[in-house]
SERO-4910 file (N, C-alpha, C, O; in steps of 0.05 Angstrom, whole numbers):
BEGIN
 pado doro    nc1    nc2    nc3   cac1   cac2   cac3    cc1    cc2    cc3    oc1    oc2    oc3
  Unk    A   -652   -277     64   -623   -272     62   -612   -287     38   -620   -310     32
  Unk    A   -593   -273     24   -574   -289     -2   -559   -311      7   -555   -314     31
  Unk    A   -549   -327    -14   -532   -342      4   -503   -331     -8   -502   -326    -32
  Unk    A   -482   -329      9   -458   -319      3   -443   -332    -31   -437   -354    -38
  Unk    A   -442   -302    -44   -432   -319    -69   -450   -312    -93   -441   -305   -115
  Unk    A   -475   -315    -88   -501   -305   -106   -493   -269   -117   -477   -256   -105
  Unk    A   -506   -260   -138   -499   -241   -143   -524   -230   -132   -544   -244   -128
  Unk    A   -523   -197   -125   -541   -175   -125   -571   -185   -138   -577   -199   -157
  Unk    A   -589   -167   -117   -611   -172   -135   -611   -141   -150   -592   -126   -149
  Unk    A   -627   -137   -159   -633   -110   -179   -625    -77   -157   -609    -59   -154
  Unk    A   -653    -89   -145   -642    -65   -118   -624    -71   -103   -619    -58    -83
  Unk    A   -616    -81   -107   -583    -81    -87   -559    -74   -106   -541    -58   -100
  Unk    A   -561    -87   -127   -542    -68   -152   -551    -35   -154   -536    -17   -161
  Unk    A   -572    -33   -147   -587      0   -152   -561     16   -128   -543     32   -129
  Unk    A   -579     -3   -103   -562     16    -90   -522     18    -88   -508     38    -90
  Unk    A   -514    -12    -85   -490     -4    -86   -479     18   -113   -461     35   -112
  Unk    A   -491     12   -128   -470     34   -151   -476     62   -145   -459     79   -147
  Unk    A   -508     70   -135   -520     89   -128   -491    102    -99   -490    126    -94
  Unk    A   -475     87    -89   -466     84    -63   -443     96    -77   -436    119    -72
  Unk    A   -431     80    -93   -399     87   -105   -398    121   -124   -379    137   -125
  Unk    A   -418    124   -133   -425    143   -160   -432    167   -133   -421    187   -142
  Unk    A   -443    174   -108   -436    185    -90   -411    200    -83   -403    223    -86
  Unk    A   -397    167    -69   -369    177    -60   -352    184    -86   -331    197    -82
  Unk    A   -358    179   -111   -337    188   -140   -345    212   -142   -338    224   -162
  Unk    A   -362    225   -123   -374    257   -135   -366    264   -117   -351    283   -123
  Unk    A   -366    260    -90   -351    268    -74   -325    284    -72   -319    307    -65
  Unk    A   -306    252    -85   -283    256    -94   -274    268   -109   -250    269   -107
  Unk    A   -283    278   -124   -287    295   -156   -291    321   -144   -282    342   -153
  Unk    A   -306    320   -121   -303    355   -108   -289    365    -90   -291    388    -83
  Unk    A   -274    350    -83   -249    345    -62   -226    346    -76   -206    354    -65
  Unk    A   -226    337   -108   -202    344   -126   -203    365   -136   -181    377   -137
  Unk    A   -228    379   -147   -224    413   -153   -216    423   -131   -194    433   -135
  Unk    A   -224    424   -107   -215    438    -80   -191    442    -81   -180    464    -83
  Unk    A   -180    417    -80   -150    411    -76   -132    421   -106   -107    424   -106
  Unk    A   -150    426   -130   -129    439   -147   -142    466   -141   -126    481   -131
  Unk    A   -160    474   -144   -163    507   -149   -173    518   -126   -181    541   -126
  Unk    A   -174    500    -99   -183    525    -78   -205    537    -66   -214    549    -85
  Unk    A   -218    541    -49   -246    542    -36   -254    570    -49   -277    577    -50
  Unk    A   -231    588    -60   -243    612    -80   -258    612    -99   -277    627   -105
  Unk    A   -242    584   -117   -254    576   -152   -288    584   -152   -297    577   -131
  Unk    A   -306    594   -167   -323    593   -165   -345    569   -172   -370    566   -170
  Unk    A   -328    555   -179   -348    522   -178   -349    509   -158   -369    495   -154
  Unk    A   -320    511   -134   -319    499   -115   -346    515    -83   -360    507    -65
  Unk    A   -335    545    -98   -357    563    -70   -383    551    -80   -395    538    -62
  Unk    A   -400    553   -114   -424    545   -117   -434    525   -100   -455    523    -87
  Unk    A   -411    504   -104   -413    467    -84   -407    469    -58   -417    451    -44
  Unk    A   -392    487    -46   -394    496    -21   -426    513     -7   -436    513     15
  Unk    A   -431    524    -31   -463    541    -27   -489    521    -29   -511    523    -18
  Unk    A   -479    502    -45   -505    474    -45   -509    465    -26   -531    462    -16
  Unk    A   -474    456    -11   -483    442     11   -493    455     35   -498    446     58
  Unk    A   -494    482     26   -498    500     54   -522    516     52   -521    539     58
  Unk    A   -549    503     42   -568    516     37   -562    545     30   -568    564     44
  Unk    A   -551    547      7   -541    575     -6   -523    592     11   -519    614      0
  Unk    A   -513    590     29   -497    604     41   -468    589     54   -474    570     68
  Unk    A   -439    594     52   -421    591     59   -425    598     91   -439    618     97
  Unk    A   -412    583    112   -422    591    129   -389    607    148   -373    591    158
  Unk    A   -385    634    151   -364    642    165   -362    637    191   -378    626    206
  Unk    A   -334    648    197   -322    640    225   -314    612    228   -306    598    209
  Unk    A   -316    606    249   -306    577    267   -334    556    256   -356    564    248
  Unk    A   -326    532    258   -345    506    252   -343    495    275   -323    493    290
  Unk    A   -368    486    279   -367    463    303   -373    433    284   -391    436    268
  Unk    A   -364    412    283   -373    389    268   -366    367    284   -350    364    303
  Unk    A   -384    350    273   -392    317    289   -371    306    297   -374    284    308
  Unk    A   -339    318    297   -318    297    300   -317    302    320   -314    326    326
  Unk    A   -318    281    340   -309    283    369   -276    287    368   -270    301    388
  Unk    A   -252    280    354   -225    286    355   -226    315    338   -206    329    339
  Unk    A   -243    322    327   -235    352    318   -264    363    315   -279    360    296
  Unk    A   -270    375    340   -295    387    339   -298    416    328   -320    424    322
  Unk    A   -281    427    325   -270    454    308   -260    461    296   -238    450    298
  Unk    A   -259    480    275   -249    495    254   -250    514    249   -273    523    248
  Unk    A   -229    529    242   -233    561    239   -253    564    219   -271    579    226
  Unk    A   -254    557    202   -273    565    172   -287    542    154   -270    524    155
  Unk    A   -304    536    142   -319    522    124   -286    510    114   -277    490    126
  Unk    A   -268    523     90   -256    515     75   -238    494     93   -245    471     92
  Unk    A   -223    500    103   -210    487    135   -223    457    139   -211    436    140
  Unk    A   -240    460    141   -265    435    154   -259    420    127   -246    399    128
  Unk    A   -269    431     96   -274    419     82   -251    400     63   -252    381     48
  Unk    A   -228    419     75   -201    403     65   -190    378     84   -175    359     79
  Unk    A   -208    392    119   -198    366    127   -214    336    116   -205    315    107
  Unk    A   -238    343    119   -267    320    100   -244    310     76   -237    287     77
  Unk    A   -235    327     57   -225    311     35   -202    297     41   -197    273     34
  Unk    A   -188    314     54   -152    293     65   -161    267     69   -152    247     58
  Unk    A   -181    269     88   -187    244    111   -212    221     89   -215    197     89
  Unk    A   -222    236     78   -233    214     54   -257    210     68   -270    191     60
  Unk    A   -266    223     85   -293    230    108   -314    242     93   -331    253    106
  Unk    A   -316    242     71   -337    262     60   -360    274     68   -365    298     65
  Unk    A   -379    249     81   -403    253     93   -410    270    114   -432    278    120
  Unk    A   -382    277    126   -382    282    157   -397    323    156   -391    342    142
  Unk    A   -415    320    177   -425    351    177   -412    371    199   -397    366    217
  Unk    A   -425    400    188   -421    414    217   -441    412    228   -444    422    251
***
């Protein structure tokens, strides 16, 4: 164990920045959303990554025990960005 105060060793700088450079891409796809819309076609492509190539229709069921449903992928995905949840799946 470090002792409090010491800086990062190599892999621990790896990962935290590895950690932030994540959630900043995240965020960065949660801001196209939020300007151009689950239509834009850069946002469906990044909607299609995360969805093993397919957008997935209808209702979502996802991990949130306070909101276990959603009418549609886009729905779900604006609530993930409001809430700053990014990680969270269906």
């Amino acid at each position: 164990a470090q002792q409090p105060g010491t800086p990062l060793s190599d892999q621990e700088y790896w990962q935290f920045f590895m950690s932030l450079q994540t959630a900043h891409h995240a965020s960065t796809a949660c801001l196209l959303r939020m300007l151009y819309g689950c239509q834009n076609p850069l946002v469906r492509k990044l909607d299609e990554y995360e969805n093993h190539g397919v957008i997935p229709e209808g209702p979502i069921c996802s991990e949130l025990p306070e909101t276990p449903f959603f009418p549609d992928f886009c729905t779900f995905s604006f609530y993930r960005c409001t809430r700053k949840r990014y990680f969270i799946k269906v």
